[in-house]
C-alpha positions in Angstrom: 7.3 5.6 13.3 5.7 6.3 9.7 5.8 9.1 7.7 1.9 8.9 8.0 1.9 8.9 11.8 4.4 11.7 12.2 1.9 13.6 10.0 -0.9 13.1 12.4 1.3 13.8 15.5 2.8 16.9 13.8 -1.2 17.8 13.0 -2.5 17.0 16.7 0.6 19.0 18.4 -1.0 22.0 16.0 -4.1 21.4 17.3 -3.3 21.1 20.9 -1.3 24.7 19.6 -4.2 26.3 18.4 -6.6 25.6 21.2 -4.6 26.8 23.3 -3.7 29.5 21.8 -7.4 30.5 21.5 -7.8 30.0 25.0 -5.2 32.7 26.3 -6.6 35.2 23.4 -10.4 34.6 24.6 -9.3 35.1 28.5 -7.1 38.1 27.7 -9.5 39.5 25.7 -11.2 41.3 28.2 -9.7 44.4 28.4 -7.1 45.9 26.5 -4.6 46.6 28.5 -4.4 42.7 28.0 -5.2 42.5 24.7 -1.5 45.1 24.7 -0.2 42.7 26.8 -0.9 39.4 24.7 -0.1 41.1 21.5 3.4 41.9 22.5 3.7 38.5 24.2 3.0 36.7 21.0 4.9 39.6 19.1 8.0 38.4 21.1 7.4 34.9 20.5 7.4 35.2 16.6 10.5 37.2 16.7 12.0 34.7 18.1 10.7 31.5 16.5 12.2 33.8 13.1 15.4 34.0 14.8 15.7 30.3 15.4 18.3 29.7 12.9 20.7 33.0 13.7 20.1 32.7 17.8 21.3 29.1 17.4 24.0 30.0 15.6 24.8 33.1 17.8 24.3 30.8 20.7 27.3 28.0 19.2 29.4 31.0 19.2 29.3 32.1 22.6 29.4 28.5 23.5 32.1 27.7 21.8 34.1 30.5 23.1 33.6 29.6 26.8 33.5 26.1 26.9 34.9 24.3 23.6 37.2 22.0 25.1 40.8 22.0 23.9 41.1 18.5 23.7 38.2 17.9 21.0 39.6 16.6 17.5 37.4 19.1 15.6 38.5 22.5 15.6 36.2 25.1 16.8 35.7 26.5 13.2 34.9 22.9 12.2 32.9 22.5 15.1 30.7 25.3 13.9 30.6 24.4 10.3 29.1 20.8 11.3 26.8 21.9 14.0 25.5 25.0 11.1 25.0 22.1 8.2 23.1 19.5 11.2 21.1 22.6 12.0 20.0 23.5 8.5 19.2 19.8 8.0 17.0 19.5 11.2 14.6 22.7 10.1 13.9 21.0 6.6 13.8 17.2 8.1 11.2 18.9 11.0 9.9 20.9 7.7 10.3 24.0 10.3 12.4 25.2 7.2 10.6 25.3 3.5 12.2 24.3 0.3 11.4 28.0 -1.0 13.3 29.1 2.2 16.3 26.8 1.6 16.9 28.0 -2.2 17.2 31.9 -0.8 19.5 30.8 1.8 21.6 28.8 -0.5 21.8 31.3 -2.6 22.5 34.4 0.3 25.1 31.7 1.8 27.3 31.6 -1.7 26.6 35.5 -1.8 27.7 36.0 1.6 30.7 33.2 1.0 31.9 35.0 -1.7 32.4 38.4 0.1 33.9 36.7 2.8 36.7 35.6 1.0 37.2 38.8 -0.8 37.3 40.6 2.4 39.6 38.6 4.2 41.8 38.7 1.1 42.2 42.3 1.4 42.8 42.3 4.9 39.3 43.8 6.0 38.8 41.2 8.8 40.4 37.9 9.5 40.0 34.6 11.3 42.4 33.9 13.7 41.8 30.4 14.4 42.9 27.3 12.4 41.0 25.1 10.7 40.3 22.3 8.2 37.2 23.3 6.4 37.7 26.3 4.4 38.2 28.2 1.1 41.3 30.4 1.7 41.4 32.4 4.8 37.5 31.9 5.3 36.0 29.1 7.2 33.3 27.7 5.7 30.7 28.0 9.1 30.8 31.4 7.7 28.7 31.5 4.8 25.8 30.3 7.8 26.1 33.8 9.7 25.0 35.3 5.9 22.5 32.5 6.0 20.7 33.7 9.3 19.6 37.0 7.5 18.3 34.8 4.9 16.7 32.6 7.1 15.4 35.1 9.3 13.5 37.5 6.6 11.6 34.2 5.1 10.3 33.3 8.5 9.5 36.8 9.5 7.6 37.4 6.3 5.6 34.2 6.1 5.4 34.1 10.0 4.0 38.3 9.9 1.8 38.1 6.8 4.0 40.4 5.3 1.8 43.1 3.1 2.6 46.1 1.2 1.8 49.1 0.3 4.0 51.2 -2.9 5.9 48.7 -2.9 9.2 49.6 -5.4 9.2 47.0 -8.5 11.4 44.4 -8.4 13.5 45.2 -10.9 14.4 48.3 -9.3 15.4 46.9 -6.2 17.6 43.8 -8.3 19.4 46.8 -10.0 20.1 48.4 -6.6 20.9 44.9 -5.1 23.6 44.3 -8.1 25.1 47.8 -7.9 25.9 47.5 -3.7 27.4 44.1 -4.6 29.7 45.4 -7.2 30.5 48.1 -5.0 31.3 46.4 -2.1 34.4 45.0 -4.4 35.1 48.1 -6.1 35.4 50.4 -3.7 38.8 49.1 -2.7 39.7 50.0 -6.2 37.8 52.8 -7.3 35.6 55.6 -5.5 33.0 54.3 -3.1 29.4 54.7 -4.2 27.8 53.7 -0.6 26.1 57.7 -0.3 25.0 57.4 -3.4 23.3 53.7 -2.9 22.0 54.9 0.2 20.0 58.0 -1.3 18.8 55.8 -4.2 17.3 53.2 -2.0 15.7 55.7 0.3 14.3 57.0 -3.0 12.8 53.4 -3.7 11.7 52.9 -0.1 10.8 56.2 1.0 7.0 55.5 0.2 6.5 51.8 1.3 4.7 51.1 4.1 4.7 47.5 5.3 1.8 46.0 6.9 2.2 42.9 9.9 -0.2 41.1 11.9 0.6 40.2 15.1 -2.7 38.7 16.2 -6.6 40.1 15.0 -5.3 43.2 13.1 -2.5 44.1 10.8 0.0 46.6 12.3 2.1 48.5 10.0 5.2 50.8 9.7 8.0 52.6 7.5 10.1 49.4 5.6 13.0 51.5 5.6 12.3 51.9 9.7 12.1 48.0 9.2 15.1 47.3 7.3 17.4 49.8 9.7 15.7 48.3 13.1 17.1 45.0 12.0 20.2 46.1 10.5 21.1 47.3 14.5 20.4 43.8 15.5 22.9 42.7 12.6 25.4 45.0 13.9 24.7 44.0 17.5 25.5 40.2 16.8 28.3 40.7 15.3 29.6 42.7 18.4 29.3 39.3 20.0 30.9 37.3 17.0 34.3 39.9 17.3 33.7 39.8 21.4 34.1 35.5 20.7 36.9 36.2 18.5 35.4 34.6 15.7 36.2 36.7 13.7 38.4 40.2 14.1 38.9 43.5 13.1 42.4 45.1 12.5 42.2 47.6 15.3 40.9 44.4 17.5 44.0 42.6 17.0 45.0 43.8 20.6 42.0 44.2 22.8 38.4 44.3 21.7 36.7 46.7 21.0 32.8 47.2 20.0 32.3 47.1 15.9 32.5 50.7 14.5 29.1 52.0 14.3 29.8 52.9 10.8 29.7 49.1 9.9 25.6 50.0 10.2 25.4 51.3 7.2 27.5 48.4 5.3 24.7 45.7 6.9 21.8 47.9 5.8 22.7 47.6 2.2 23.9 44.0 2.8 20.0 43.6 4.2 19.0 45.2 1.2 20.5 42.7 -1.2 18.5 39.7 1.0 15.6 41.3 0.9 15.7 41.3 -2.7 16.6 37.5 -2.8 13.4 37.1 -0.6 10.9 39.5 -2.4 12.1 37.5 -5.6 10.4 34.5 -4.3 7.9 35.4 -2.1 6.4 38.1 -4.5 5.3 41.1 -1.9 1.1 41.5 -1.7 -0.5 44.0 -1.5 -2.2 45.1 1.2 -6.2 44.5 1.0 -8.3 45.8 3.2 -10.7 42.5 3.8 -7.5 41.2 5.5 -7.4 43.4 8.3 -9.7 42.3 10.3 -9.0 38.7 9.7 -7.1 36.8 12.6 -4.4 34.5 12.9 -6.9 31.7 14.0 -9.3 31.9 11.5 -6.3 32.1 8.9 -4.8 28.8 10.1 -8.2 27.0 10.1 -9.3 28.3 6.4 
């Protein structure tokens, strides 16, 4: 098949999309207990087409746990790190996956990478399988799971319309982004500066509101509420990354045990640092009022 009549099958599919998409909204329409109902139908169904990358990958680890056979010539960790790099591929070959996108996960995956192998250095976590593919004590499937967040927040943003309102500048946020890296390092040396991170960036984001559209209108809500809702996510997946004993905890050496809640806090400023990356390329807009009433149909049209 050509490139030319991929194109027009990729362009009829959207079609076929959009009219039918038009069709549910028109006969839901009709009251609004539907128009609820639809709303957080195609709420859930953005969510997830964001999470495509990091519920694939959350989906090879449980996989893998259960049902990896013993006898395959790949280790699991191996395993994992060709079925992450096949994955990233087939989101920019199906161009599900921008260019943009690709450059911030690169660039959270050798961010991520790098505290990886600090950490396990230090003894913070390990990875008790054995492998081929690795730098150190880290596998290299890992810098992926860093790549999910990545992923994630530049499909949510361009998926949601993502507008702002006191929005912190950018520099501001880079600053605060440098400082928690630096101090995830230093604090096993010198005091740790986590409270005081915390109150600076709920000094930068105590005013932004963040604006989304779901489907006609733009919704909106606290970032911070934002940035903590899916830091609990973060937290809860990697619940089921120690549950697969992919990687470990000292005190789950013997039995598992769920992630100290306390590791919360350590995602939310790691979620801070790739929303930075993110802002830095997708420039945050403000919010305009014309927009509002503007819907998702008429958007993709124009």
């Amino acid at each position: 098949m050509s490139v030319l009549q991929q194109t027009k099958k990729r362009l009829s599919f959207r079609v076929r999309l959009l009219h039918a998409d038009r069709w549910l909204a028109a006969m839901l329409a009709s009251s609004q207990m539907t128009i609820w109902l639809y709303e957080f139908l195609r709420f859930g169904i953005k969510q997830a087409w964001a999470c495509l990358f990091g519920g694939a990958m959350v989906g090879l680890l449980l996989a893998t746990h259960f049902w990896y056979p013993s006898w395959m010539p790949l280790a699991r960790y191996d395993f994992l790190f060709v079925a992450a790099v096949g994955l990233q591929i087939a989101l920019l070959a199906t161009r599900m996956e921008t260019l943009e996108e690709a450059k911030v996960i690169l660039v959270y995956h050798v961010v991520g990478t790098t505290v990886e192998i600090f950490k396990t250095s230090v003894g913070s976590w390990i990875y008790p399988e054995p492998n081929i593919f690795r730098i150190g004590g880290v596998p290299l499937f890992t810098g992926f799971m860093y790549s999910c967040i990545g992923s994630y927040l530049c499909r949510v943003w361009r998926l949601f319309d993502f507008r702002f309102d006191h929005h912190p500048p950018l520099w501001a946020m880079s600053i605060l982004s440098i400082a928690i890296y630096i101090n995830f390092f230093a604090h096993h040396y010198i005091l740790d500066f986590r409270i005081a991170l915390f109150a600076v960036s709920i000094a930068l984001l105590a005013q932004t509101k963040i604006y989304f559209r779901v489907w006609i209108t733009y919704r909106s809500m606290p970032l911070l509420l934002g940035l903590i809702l899916v830091s609990l996510f973060i937290w809860l997946s990697e619940n089921i990354g120690t549950y697969t004993k992919t990687w470990l905890y000292p005190a789950q050496l013997h039995g598992w045990s769920m992630v100290s809640i306390s590791k919360l806090g350590s995602w939310y400023l790691l979620l801070i640092i790739s929303y930075t990356l993110v802002s830095l390329i997708t420039k945050p807009q403000p919010m305009q009022p014309e927009l509002e009433q503007q819907s998702d149909s008429e958007k993709e049209v124009h």
